[in-house]
VMD Tcl script that builds the backbone (N, CA, C; Angstrom):
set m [mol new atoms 264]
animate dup $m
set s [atomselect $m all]
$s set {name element resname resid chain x y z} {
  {N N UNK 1 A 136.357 99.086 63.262}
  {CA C UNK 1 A 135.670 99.092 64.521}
  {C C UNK 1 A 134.218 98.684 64.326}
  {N N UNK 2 A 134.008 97.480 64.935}
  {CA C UNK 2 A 132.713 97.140 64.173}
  {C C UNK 2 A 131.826 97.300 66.173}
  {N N UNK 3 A 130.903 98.136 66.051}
  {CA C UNK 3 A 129.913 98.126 67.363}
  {C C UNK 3 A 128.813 97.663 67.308}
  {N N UNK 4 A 128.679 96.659 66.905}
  {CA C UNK 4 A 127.267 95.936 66.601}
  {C C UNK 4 A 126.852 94.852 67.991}
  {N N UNK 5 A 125.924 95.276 68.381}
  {CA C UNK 5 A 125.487 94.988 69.435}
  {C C UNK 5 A 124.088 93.589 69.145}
  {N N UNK 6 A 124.730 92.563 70.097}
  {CA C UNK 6 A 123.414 91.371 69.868}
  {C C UNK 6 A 122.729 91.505 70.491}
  {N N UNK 7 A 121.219 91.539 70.424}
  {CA C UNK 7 A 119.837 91.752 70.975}
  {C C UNK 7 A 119.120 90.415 71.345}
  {N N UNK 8 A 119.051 89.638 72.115}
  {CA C UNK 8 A 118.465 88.710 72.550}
  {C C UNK 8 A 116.929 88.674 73.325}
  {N N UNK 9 A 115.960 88.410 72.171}
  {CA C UNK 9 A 114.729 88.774 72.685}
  {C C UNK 9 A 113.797 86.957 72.858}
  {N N UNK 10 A 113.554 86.832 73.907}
  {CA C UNK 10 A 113.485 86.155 74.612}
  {C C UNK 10 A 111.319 86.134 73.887}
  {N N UNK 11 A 111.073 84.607 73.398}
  {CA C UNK 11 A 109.606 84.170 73.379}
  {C C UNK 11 A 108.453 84.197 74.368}
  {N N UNK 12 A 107.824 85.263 74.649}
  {CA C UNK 12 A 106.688 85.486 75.490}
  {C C UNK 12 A 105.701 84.064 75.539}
  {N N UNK 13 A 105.594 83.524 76.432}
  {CA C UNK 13 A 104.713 82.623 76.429}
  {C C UNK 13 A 103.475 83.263 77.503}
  {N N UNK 14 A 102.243 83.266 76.682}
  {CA C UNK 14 A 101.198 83.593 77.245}
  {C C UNK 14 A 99.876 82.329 77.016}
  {N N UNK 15 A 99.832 82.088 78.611}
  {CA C UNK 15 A 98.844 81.005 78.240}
  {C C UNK 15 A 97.212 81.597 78.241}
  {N N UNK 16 A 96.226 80.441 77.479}
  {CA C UNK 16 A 95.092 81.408 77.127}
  {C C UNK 16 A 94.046 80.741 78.475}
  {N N UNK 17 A 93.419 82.200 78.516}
  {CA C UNK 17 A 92.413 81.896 79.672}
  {C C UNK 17 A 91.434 82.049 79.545}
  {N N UNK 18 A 90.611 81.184 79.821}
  {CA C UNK 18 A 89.419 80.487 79.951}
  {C C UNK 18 A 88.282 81.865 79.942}
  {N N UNK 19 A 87.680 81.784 79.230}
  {CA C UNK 19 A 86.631 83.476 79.117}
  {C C UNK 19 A 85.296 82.674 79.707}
  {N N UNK 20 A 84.647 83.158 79.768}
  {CA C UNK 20 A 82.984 83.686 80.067}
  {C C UNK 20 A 83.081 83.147 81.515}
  {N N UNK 21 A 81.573 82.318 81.940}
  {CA C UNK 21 A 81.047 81.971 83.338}
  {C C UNK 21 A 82.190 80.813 83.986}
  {N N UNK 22 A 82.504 79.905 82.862}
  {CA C UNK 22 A 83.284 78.837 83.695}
  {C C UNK 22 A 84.345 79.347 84.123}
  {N N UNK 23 A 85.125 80.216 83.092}
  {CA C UNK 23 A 86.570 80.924 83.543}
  {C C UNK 23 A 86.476 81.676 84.836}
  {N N UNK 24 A 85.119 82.471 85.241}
  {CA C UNK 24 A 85.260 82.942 86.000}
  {C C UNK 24 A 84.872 82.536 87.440}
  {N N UNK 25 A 84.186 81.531 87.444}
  {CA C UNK 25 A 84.239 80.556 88.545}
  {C C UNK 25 A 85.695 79.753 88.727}
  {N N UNK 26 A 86.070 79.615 87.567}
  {CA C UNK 26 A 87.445 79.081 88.335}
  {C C UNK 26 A 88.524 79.514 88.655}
  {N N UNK 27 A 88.309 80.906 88.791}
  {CA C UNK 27 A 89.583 81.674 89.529}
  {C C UNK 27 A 89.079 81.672 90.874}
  {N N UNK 28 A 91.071 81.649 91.080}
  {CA C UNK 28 A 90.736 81.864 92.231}
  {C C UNK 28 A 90.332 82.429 93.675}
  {N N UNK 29 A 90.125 83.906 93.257}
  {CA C UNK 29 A 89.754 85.417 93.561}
  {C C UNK 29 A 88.131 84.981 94.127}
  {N N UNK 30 A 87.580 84.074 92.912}
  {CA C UNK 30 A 85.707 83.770 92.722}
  {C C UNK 30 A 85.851 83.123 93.805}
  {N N UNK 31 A 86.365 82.204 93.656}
  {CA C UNK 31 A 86.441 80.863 94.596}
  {C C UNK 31 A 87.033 81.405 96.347}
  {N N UNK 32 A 87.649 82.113 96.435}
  {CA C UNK 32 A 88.089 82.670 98.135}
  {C C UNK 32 A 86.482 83.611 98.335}
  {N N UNK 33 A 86.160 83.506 97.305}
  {CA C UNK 33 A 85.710 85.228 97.533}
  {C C UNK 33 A 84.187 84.509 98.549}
  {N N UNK 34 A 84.048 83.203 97.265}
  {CA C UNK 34 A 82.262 82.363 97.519}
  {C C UNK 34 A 82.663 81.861 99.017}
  {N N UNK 35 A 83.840 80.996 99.323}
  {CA C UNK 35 A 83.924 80.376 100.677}
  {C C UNK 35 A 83.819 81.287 101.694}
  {N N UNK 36 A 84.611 82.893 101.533}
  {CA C UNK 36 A 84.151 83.545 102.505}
  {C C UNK 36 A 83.203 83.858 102.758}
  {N N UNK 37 A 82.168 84.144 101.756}
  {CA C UNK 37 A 81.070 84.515 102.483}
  {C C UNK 37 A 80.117 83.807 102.743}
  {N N UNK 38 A 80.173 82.154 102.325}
  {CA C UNK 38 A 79.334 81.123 102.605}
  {C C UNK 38 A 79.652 80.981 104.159}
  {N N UNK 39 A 81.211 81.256 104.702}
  {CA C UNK 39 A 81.606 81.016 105.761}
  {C C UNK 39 A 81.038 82.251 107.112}
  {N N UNK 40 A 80.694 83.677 106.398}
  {CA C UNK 40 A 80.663 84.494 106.654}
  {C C UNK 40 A 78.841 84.618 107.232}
  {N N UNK 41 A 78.049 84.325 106.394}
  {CA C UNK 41 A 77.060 84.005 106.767}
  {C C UNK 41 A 76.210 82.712 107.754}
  {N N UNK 42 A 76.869 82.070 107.828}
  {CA C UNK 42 A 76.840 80.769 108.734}
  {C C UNK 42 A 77.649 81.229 109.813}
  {N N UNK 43 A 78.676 82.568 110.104}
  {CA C UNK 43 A 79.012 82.990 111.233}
  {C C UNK 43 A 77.760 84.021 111.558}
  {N N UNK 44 A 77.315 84.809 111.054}
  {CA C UNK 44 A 76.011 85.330 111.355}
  {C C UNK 44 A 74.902 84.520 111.814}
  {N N UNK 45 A 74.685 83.454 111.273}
  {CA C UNK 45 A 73.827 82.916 111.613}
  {C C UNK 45 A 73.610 82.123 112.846}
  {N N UNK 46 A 74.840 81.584 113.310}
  {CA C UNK 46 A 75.976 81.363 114.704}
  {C C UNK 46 A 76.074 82.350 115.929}
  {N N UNK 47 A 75.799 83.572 115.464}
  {CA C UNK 47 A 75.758 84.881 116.229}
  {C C UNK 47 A 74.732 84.719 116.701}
  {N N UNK 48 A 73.565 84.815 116.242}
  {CA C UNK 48 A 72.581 85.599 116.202}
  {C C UNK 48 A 71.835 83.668 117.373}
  {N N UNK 49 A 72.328 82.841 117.160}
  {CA C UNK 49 A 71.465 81.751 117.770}
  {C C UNK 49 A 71.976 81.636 118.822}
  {N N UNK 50 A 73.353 82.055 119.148}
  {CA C UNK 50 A 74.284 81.886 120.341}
  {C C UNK 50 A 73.754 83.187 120.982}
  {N N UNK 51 A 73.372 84.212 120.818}
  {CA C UNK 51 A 72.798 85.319 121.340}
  {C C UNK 51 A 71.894 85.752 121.514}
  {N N UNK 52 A 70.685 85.683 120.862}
  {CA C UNK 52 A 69.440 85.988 120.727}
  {C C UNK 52 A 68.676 84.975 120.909}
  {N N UNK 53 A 68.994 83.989 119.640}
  {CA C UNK 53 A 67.693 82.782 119.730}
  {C C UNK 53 A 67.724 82.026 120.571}
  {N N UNK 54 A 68.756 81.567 121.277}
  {CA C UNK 54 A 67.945 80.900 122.519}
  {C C UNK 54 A 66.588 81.148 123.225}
  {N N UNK 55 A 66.979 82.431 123.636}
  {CA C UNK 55 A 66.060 83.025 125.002}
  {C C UNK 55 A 64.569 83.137 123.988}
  {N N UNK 56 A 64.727 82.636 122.417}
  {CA C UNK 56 A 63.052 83.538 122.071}
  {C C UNK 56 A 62.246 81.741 122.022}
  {N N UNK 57 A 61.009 81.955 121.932}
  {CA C UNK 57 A 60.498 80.436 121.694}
  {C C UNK 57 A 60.187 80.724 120.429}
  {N N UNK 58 A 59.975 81.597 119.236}
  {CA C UNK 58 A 59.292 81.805 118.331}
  {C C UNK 58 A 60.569 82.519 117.259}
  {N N UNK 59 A 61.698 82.131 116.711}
  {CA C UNK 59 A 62.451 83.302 115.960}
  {C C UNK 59 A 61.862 83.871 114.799}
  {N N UNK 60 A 61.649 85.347 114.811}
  {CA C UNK 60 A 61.036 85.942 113.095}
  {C C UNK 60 A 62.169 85.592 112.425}
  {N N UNK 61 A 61.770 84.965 111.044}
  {CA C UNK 61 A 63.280 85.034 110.423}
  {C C UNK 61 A 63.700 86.052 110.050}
  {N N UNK 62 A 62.875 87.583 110.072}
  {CA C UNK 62 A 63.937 88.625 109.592}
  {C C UNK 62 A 64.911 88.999 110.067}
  {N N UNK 63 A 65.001 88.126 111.311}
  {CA C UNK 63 A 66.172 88.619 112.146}
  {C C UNK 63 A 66.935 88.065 112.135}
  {N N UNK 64 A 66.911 86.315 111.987}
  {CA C UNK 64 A 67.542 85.551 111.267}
  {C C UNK 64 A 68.359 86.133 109.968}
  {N N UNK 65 A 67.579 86.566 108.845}
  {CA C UNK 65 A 67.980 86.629 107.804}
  {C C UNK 65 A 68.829 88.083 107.533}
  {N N UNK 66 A 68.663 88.899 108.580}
  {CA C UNK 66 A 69.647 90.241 108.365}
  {C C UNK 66 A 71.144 89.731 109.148}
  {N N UNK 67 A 71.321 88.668 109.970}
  {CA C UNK 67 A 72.050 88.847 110.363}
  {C C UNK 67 A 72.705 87.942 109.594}
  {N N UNK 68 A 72.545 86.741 108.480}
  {CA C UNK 68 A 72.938 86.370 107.522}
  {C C UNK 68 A 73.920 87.274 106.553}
  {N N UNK 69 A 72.592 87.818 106.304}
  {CA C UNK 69 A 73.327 88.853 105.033}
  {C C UNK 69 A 74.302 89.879 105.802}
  {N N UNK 70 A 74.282 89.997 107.073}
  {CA C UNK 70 A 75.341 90.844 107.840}
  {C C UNK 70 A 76.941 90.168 107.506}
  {N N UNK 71 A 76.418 89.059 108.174}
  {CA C UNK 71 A 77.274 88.422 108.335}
  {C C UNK 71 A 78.540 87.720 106.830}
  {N N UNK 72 A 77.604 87.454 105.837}
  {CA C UNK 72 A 77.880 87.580 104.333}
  {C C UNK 72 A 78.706 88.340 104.080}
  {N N UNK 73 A 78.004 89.668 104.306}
  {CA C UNK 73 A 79.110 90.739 103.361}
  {C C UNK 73 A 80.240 91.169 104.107}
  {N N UNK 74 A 80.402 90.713 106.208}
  {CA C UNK 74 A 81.670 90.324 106.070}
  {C C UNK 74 A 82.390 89.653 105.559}
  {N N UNK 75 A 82.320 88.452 105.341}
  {CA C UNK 75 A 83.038 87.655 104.630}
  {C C UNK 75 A 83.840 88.271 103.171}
  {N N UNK 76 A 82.198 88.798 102.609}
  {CA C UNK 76 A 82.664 89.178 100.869}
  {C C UNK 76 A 84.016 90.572 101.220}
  {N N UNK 77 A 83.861 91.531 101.987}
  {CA C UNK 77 A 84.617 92.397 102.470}
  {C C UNK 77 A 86.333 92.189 102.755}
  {N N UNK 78 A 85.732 90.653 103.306}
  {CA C UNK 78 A 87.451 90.499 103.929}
  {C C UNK 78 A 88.276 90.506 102.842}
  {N N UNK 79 A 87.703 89.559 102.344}
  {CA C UNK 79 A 88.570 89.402 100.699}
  {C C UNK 79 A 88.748 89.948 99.481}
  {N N UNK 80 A 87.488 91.169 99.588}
  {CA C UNK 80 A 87.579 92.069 98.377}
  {C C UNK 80 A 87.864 93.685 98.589}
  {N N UNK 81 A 88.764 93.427 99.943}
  {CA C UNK 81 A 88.859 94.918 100.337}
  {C C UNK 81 A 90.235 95.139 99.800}
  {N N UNK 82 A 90.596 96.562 100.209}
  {CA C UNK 82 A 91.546 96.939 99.024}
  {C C UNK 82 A 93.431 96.297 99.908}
  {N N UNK 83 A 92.510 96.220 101.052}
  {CA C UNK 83 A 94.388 95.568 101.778}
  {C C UNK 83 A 94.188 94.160 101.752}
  {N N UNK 84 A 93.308 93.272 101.029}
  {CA C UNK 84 A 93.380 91.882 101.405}
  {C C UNK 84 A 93.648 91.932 99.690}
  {N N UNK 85 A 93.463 92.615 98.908}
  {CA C UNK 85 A 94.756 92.087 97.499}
  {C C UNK 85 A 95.639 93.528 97.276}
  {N N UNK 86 A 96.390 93.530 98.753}
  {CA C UNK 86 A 97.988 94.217 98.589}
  {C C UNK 86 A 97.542 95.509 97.922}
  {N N UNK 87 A 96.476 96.286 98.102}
  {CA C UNK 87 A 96.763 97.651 97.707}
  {C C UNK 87 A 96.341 98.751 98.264}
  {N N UNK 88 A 96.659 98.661 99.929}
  {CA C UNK 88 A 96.465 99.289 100.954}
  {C C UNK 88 A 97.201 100.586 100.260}
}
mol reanalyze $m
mol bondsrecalc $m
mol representation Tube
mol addrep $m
């Protein structure tokens, strides 16, 4: 009675990835992450002229520029929140 059992172990192929600044610009996590909030801030900035700046003759840019960065870290949010990579 011979019970000898064949084991078929199958070659892991792991490809190598790209380390430091370039590797990490070229994922694609970096890359959704930069368009959103390039997109995100140019919607702030869209806000704030469609609403406010008309009516002023003079805009301070701090008001300009908060609603930028408002508008930014929606963007960065959408995509780095915990239900936009599946772990609601």
């Amino acid at each position: 009675m011979d019970t000898k059992q064949k084991i078929e172990v199958k070659k892991l192929e792991i490809e190598s990835e790209e380390k430091g600044f370039k590797g990490w610009i070229k994922s694609k996590q970096v890359r959704k992450t930069l368009i959103a909030t390039v997109i995100g801030a140019i919607g702030g900035f869209l806000y704030f002229y469609f609403t406010d700046g008309r009516t002023m003759d003079a805009i301070p840019p701090g008001d300009i520029f908060q609603n930028v960065i408002f508008g930014a870290f929606l963007g960065f949010f959408v995509t780095n929140s915990p239900c936009a990579r599946n772990k609601c």
